[in-house]
N, C-alpha and C positions, 0 to 999 in steps of 0.2 A: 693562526696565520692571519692578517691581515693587508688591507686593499687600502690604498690612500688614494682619496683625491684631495687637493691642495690647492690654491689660486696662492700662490707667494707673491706675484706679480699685484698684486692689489697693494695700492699707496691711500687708496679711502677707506672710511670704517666704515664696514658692512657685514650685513648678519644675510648667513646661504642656507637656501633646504641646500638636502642631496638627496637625488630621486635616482636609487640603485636597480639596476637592471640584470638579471643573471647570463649566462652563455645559450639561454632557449629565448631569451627576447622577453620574458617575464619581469613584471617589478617584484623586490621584495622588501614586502612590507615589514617596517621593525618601529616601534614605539615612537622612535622621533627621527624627525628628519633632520635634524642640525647635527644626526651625527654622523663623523667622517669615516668613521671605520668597519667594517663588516667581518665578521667569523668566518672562515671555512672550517668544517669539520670532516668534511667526505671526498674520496674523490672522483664525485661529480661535480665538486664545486670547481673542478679547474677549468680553464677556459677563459675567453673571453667576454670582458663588465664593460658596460659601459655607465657612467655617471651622468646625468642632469643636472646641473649646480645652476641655482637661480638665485638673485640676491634680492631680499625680502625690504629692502629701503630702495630699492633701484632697480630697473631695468635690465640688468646685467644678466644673461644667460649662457650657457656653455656645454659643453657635451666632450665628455672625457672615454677615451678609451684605452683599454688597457687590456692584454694578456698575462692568466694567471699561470703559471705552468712548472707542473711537477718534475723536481730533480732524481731522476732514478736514481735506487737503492736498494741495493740487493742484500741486505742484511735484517730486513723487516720481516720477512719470510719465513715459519719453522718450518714448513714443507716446500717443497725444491716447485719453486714455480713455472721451469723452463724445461721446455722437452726438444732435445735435440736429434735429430734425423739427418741421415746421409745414406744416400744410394747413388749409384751408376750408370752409365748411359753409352755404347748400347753393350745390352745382355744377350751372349755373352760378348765378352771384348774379343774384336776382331783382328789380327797381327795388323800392323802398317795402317791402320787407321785413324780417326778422331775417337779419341776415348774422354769423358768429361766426369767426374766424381763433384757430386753436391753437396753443400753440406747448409742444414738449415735452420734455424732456431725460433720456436714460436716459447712463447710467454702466456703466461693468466697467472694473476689476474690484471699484470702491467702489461701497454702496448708501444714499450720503447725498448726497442734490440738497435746496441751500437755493432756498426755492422763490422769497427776496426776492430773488434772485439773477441770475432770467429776466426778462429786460424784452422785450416784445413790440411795437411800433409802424412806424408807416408810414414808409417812408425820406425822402421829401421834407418832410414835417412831422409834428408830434406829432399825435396822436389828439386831435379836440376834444371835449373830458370833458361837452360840450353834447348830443351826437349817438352817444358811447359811453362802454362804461367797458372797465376792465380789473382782471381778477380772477383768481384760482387756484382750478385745481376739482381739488380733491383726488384725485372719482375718475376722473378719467381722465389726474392727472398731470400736468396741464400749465395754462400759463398761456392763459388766454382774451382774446381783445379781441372785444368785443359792439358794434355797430356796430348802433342801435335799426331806423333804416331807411337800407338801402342803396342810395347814390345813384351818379352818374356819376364825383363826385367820390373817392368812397371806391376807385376801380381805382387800382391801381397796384402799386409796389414794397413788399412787406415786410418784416421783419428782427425774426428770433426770437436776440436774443443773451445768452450764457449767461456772465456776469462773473467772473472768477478774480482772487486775488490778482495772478496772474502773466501775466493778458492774456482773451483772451472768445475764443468759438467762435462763429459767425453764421450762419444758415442764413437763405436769402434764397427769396421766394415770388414774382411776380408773379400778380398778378390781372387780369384780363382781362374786360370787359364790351365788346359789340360790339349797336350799335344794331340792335335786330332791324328785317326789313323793312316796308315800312308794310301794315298789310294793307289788303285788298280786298274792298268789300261786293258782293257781284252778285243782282242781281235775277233772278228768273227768271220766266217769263212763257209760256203757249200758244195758239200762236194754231192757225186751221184754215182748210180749204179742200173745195169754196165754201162761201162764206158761206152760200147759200142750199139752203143740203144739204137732205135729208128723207130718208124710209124707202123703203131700198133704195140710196142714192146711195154712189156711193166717197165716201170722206171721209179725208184728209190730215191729221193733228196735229204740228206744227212747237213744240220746245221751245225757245224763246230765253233768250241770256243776254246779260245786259249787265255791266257793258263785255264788249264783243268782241274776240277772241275767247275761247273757252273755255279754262282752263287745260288743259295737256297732258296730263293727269292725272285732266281730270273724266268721271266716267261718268253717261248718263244711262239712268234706266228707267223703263218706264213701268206703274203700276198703276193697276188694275178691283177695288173691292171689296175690296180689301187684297190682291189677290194682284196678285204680279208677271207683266205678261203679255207685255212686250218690251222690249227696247236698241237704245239710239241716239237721237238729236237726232231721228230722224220714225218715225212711228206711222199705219201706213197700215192704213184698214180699206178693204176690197173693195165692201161691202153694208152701210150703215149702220141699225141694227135696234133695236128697241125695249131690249135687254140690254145694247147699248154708252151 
């Protein structure tokens, strides 16, 4: 590969060093200066050169610059240099709300992903442009599919695929929505015992719930006043008193 600097524009005869500079601001040094062209071999040789051309019968001085820059190519490769990821946002998906599926593609040992490249969509059918879109968010690298509100419909298979000349790499996601279970209202209610209590008398307090019975899990307590004064479903006082 080679770099040219050139003065075409020059109508006198005149003999130029070239004083070549690398993309770190380095000169590099080569046998002779009267020549125009330079090797690259690597690439770190890409980047930005700049040229000094000084004309060795005259005064004439000049400063050229130029960008070197590699054409990606995905067929150099014998091992797959692209790793591509897609996950979801939020976990789990929630009905009726913003659902958003990533999809993102990192490279080594190149650092050029064309982003028209990632196509993101649902395996059994396209994404309906009614109910989402699909976009590229620069900063997080990766292609988005925005799903406005997420339905039952929207579960399933995804597919984050990355298009080469020479064939595409795909990374598959399933999503996952599972009917939560129905809940359950309960009432809760106290009754007592006797009915005909007064001062001084035992007196019984029974907390009911319906439906019956109580989940496995529920505790019951009972407060006086804001403070807590006992546990459990019964609530036994001895001597019923003007402070209960």
């Amino acid at each position: 590969m080679q770099g040219y600097g050139n003065l075409n524009d020059r109508k006198i005869i005149d003999t130029f060093e070239y004083e070549w500079y690398n993309p770190s601001g380095e000169r590099i040094n080569r046998d002779s200066q009267e020549e125009k062209t330079i090797n690259l071999n690597k690439k770190s040789d890409f980047g930005l050169y700049k040229v000094k051309v000084k004309g060795r019968t005259s005064n004439y001085e000049s400063e050229v610059y130029f960008q070197i820059i590699e054409e990606p190519s995905y067929s150099n490769y014998t091992s797959d240099p692209f790793k591509v990821s897609i996950w979801y946002s939020p976990q789990p998906p929630v009905i009726d709300e913003e659902f958003k599926i990533y999809c993102n593609v990192t490279n080594n040992p190149m650092d050029y992903i064309d982003a028209s490249k990632i196509d993101l969509y649902k395996s059994d059918a396209p994404a309906n442009s009614q109910y989402s879109e699909s976009y590229y968010d620069p900063t997080m690298a990766a292609r988005v599919l925005k799903i406005y509100k997420f339905n039952r419909a929207a579960a399933g298979e995804y597919r984050c695929v990355f298009l080469m000349n020479n064939g595409s790499y795909t990374q598959k996601i399933n999503i996952e929505w599972h009917e939560p279970p129905p809940s359950t209202n309960y009432h809760v209610s106290i009754d007592y015992f006797p009915k005909d209590y007064q001062i001084g008398s035992f007196l019984e307090l029974t907390c009911g719930i319906k439906p019956s019975p109580a989940p496995a899990n529920a505790e019951f307590r009972w407060y006086s006043n804001g403070k807590e004064i006992a546990s459990g479903p019964v609530y036994r006082i001895p001597s019923f008193s003007n402070k209960d």
